[in-house]
C-alpha positions in Angstrom: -14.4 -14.5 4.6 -12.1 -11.5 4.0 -13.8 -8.5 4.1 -11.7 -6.7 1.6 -13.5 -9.0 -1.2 -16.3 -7.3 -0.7 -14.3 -3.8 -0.1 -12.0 -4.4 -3.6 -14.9 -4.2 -6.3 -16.2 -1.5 -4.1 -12.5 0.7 -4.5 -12.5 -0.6 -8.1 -15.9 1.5 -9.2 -15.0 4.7 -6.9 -11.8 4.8 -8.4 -13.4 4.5 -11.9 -15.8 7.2 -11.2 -13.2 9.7 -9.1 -11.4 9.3 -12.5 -14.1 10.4 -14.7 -14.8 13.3 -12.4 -10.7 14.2 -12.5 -11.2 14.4 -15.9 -12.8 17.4 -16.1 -12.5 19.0 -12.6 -8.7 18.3 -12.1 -7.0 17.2 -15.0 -4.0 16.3 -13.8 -4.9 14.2 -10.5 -4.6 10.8 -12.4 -1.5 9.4 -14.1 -2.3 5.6 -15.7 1.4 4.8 -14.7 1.4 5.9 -11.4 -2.5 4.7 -10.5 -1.6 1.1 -12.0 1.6 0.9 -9.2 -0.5 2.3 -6.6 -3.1 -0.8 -7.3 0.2 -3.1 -7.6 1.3 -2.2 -4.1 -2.4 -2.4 -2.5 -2.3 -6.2 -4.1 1.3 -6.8 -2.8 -0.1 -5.7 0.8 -3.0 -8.0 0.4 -1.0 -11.0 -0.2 1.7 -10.5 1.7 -0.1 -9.1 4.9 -2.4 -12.5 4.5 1.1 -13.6 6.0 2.5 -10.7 8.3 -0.9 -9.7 10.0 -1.1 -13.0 11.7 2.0 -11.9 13.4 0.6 -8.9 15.1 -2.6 -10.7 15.4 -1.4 -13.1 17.2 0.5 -10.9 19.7 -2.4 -9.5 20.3 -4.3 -12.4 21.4 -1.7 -13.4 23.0 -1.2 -9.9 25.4 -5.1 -10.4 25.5 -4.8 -14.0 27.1 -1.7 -13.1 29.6 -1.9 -9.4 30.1 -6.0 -7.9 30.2 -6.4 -6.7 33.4 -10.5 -7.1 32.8 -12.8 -8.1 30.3 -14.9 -6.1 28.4 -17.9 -7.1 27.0 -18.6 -7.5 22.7 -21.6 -7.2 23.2 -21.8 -3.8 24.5 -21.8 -0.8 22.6 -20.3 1.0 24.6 -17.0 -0.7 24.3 -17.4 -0.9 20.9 -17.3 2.9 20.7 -14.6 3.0 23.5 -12.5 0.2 21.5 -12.8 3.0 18.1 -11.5 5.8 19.8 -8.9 3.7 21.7 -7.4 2.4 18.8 -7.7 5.9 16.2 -5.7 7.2 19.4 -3.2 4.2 19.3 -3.2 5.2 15.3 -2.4 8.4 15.8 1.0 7.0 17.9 1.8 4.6 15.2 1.3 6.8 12.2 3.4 8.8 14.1 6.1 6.6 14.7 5.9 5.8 11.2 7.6 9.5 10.0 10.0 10.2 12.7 11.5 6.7 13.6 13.3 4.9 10.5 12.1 1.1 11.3 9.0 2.4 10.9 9.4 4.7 8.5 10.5 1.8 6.3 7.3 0.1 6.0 5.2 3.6 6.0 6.9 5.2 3.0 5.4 3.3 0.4 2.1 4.8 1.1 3.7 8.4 0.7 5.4 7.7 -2.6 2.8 8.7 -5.0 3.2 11.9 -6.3 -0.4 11.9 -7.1 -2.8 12.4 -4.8 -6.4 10.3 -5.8 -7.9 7.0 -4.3 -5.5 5.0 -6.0 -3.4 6.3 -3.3 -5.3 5.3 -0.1 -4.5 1.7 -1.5 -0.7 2.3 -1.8 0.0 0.3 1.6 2.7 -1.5 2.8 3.4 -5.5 2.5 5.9 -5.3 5.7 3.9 -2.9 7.8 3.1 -6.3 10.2 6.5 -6.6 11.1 6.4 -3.0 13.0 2.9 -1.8 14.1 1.6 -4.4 16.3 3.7 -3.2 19.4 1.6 0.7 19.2 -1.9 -1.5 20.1 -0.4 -3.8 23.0 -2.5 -1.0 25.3 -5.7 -2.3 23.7 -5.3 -6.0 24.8 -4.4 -5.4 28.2 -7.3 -2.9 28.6 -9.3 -6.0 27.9 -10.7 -5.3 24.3 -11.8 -8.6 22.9 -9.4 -9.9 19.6 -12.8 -9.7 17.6 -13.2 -5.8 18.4 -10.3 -5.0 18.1 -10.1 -6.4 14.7 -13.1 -4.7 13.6 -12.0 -1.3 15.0 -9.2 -1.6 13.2 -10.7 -2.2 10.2 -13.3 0.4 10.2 -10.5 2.9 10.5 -8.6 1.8 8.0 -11.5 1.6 5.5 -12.9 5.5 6.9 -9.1 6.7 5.6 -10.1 5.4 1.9 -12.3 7.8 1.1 -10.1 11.3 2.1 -7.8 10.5 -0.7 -8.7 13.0 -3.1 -8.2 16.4 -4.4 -11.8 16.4 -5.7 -13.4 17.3 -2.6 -12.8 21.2 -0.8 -12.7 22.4 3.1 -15.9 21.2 4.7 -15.9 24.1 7.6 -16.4 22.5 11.0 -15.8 18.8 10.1 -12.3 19.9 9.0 -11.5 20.5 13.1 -12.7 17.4 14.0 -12.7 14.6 11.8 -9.9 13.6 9.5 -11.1 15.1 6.1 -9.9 15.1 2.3 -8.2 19.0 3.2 -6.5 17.7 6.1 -4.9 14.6 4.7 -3.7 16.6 2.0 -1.7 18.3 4.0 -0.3 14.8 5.4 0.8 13.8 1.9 2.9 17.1 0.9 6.2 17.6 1.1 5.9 21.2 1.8 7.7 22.7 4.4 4.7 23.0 6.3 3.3 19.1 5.2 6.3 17.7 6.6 5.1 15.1 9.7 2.1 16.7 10.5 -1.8 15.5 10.7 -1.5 11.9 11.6 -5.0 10.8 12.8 -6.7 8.4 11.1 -10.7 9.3 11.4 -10.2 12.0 14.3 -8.0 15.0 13.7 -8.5 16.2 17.7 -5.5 14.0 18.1 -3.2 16.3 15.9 -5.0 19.3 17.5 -3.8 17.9 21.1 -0.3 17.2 20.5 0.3 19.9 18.4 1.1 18.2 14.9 -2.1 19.2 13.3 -1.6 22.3 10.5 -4.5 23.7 8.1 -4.1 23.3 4.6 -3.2 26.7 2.8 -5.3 28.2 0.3 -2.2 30.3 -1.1 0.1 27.0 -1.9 0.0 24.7 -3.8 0.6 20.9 -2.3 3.5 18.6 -4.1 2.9 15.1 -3.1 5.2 12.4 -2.6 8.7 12.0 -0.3 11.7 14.2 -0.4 13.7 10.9 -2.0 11.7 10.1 -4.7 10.8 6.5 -5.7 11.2 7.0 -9.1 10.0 3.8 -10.0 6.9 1.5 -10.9 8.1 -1.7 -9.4 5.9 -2.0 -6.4 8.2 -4.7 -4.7 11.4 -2.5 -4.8 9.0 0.0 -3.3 8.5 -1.5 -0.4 11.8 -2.3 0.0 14.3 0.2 -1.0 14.2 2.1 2.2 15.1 -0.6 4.1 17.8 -1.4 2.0 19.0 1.7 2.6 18.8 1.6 6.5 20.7 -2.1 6.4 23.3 -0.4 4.3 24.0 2.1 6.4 23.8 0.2 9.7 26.5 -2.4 8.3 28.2 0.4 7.3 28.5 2.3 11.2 31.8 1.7 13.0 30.1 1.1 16.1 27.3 -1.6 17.3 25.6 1.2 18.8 25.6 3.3 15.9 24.5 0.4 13.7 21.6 0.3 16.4 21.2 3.7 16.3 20.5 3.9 11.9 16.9 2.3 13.0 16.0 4.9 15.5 17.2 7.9 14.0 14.4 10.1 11.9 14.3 9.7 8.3 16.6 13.4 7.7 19.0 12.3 10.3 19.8 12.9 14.1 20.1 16.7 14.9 19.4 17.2 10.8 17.2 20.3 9.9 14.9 19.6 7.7 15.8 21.2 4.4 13.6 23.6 2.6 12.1 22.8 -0.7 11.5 24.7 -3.3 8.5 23.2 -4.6 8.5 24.9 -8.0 11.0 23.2 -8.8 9.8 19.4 -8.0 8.8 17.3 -11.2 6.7 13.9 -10.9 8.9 11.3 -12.2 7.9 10.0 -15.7 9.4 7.9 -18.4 7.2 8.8 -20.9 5.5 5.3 -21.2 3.9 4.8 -24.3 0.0 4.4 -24.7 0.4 0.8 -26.0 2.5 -0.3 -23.1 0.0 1.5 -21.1 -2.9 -0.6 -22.2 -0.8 -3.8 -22.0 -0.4 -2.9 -18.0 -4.0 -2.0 -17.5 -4.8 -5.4 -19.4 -2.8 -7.4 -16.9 -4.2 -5.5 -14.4 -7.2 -6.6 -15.5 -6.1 -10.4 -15.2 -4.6 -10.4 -12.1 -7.4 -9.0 -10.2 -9.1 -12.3 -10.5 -6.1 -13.8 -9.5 -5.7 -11.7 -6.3 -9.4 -12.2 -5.1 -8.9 -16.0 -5.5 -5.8 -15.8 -3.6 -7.8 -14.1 -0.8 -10.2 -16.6 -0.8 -8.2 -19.9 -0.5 -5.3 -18.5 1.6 -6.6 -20.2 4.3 -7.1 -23.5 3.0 -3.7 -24.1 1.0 -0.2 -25.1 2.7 2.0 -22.8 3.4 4.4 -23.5 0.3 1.4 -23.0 -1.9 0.6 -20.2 -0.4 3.9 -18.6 -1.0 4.2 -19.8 -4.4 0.9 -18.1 -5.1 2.3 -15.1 -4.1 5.2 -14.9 -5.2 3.6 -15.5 -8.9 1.6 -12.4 -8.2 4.6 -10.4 -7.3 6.7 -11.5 -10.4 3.4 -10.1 -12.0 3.0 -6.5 -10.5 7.0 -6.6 -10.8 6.9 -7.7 -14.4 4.3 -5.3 -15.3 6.4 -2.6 -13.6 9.2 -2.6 -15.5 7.3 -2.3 -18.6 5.5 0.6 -17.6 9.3 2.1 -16.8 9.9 0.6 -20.7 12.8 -0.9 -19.3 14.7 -3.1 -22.8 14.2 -5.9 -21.0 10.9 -5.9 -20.0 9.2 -7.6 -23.3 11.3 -10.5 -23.0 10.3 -10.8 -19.1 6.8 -10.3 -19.8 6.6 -12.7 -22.3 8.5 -15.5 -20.1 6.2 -14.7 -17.5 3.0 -14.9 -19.2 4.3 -17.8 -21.1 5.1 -19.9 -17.7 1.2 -19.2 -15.9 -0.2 -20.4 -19.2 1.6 -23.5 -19.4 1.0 -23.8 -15.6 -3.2 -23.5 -16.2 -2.8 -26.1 -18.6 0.0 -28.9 -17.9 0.1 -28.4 -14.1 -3.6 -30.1 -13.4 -2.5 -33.7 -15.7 1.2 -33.4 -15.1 1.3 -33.2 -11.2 -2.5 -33.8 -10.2 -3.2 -30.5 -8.7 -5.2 -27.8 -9.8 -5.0 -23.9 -10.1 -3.8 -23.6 -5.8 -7.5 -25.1 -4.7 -8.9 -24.1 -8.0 -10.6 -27.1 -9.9 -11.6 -26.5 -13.4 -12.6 -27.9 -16.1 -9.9 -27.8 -19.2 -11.8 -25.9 -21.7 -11.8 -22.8 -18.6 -8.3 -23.3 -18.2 -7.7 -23.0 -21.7 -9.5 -20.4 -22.4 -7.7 -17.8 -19.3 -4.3 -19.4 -20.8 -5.4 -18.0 -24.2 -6.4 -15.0 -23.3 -3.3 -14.6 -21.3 -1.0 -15.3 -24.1 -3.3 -13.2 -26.4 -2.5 -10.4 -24.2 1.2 -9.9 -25.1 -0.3 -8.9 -27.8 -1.1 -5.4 -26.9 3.1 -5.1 -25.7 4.7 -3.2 -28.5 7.2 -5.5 -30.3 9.8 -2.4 -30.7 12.6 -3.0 -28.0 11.6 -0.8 -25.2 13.8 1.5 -23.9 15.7 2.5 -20.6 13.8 4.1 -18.1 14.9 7.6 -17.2 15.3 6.8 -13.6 14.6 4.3 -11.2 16.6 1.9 -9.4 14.2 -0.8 -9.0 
């Protein structure tokens, strides 16, 4: 079974509790908005990395079959604690790569576009990151660390980097210069001058400390989170995709092959581009002033889809590959959907309403009509009827008044 349905309610209540704390320790760390497209790209990831992490995976085991030049035991704890430290350090490398290299830049940017810093953040992760990482932990597999370790490893430092999302807790003194920290990823996330690529480890910060990337966060300066291009949006999928937009633009754009070439492997502010200085005072979170109703009407569908999400986790495996797709891609048109609203977009209420119209008629007509059920779901129709009800009841909470342009975004 998936591990992260057992890790999702467990984000779900710390996140409910870090936001109850914010409210009287730090005002101003959560934005509904801005949390609710942080949750829409950590779903996004989740279903579409059901499909791209085979990819890597499969590399892997592969290089592991072809290329180990021994075998080291899983049983041994040893290796276990060898594998940890051998993939944080192949982290470090990939992180990395991820802010000075623009193929991988593309995939890592939607974690950094939160201009908020809380644990909604941590889940801000990339649905195209399986494309690009896999080649950084090639090392691993020929070392001989089994697939199975090296799939735990990996998941025990992505879940450690959860919990260092927040502005609630301080310095904590000596664990600050050895261990990746809440202080010390701060620092990661701001654009500062002195944020800018630095403090890439992922549970050990020693890595930063030995190849001279790691900075302390300043007492005297405020951090401003986010990327020097702004997102400026709440649609998760246009997220994930606008930077590489951008680099296939350009690199169609290049007079040369090798230019073209070259648009991938440049770093994000250009070859031989200084890095310009910001004035930080003068950075403001982008906001289209969405109004509380539409608010609730996102966290309601929020509320929703989680179901949906977990489900999708659980019967990945078992559906066809066309289902599977089709299941996502109803979840995407969701956390899209639900986007624009929040952006109060004009068009939005007449989306949302199609939308939630067309997975209401499918939880009831599908099942008789074609013989199937909810993608593996069988369920009796007084169930069915009752989510398609409650879905359809839910547009009740979208304000009827014509919703109006968002003040920026281009997704």
């Amino acid at each position: 079974m998936n591990p992260m349905l057992y890790a999702i309610p467990v984000f779900m209540a710390s996140i409910v509790i870090e936001a109850l704390i914010a409210r009287r320790r730090a005002p101003g760390a959560y934005d509904i908005p801005d949390a609710l497209t942080s949750l829409h790209f950590g779903i996004l990831s989740q279903v579409w990395g059901a499909f791209t992490r085979v990819i890597g995976f499969g590399i892997y085991v592969l290089a592991f079959e072809h290329l180990r030049v021994t075998t080291l035991p899983a049983d041994s704890v040893w290796v276990w604690v060898f594998a940890l430290l051998f993939y944080d350090f192949c982290y470090y490398w990939a992180h990395r790569a991820g802010h000075e290299v623009n193929l991988f830049w593309a995939s890592h940017q939607v974690h950094h576009s939160s201009e908020y810093y809380n644990l909604t953040t941590a889940l801000r992760q990339t649905a195209t990151g399986g494309f690009t990482s896999w080649p950084f932990y090639i090392a691993m597999a020929v070392a001989g660390v089994p697939p199975m370790v090296f799939a735990v490893v990996g998941l025990i430092d992505l879940l450690y980097q959860y919990w260092v999302h927040t502005e609630l807790v301080g310095k904590l003194g000596r664990l600050d210069r050895v261990l990746v920290t809440p202080s010390n990823h701060r620092v990661h996330h701001g654009q500062n001058d002195y944020c800018i690529d630095r403090n890439y480890g992922g549970i050990l910060i020693i890595w930063d400390r030995l190849f001279g990337t790691f900075v302390e966060e300043r007492d005297d300066e405020r951090i401003v989170y986010g990327v020097r291009k702004p997102l400026a949006s709440y649609n998760a999928a246009w997220g994930n995709l606008n930077v590489w937009s951008d680099l296939l633009r350009a690199s169609l754009a290049a007079s040369t092959p090798l230019a073209a070439l070259r648009v991938w492997f440049d770093p994000p502010q250009g070859r031989g581009v200084a890095l310009a200085h910001l004035d930080t005072s003068k950075v403001r979170r982008f906001d289209t002033g969405t109004r509380p109703a539409v608010r609730r009407y996102a966290l309601a569908q929020y509320l929703l889809l989680a179901p949906m999400v977990m489900h999708f986790l659980l019967v990945i495996d078992s559906v066809s590959a066309a289902a599977g797709i089709a299941y996502a891609l109803v979840i995407t048109a969701t956390a899209v959907g639900v986007g624009w609203a929040l952006e109060e977009r004009p068009f939005a209420r007449r989306i949302e309403m199609l939308r939630v119209g067309a997975i209401a008629a499918a939880l009831l007509l599908l099942p008789e009509l074609a013989g199937m059920g909810w993608f593996g779901w069988e369920a009796p129709r007084w169930a069915r009827a009752t989510l398609a009800v409650t879905a359809l009841a839910s547009l009740a909470l979208l304000p009827a008044a014509p919703l109006r342009s968002a003040t920026a975004g281009a997704g």
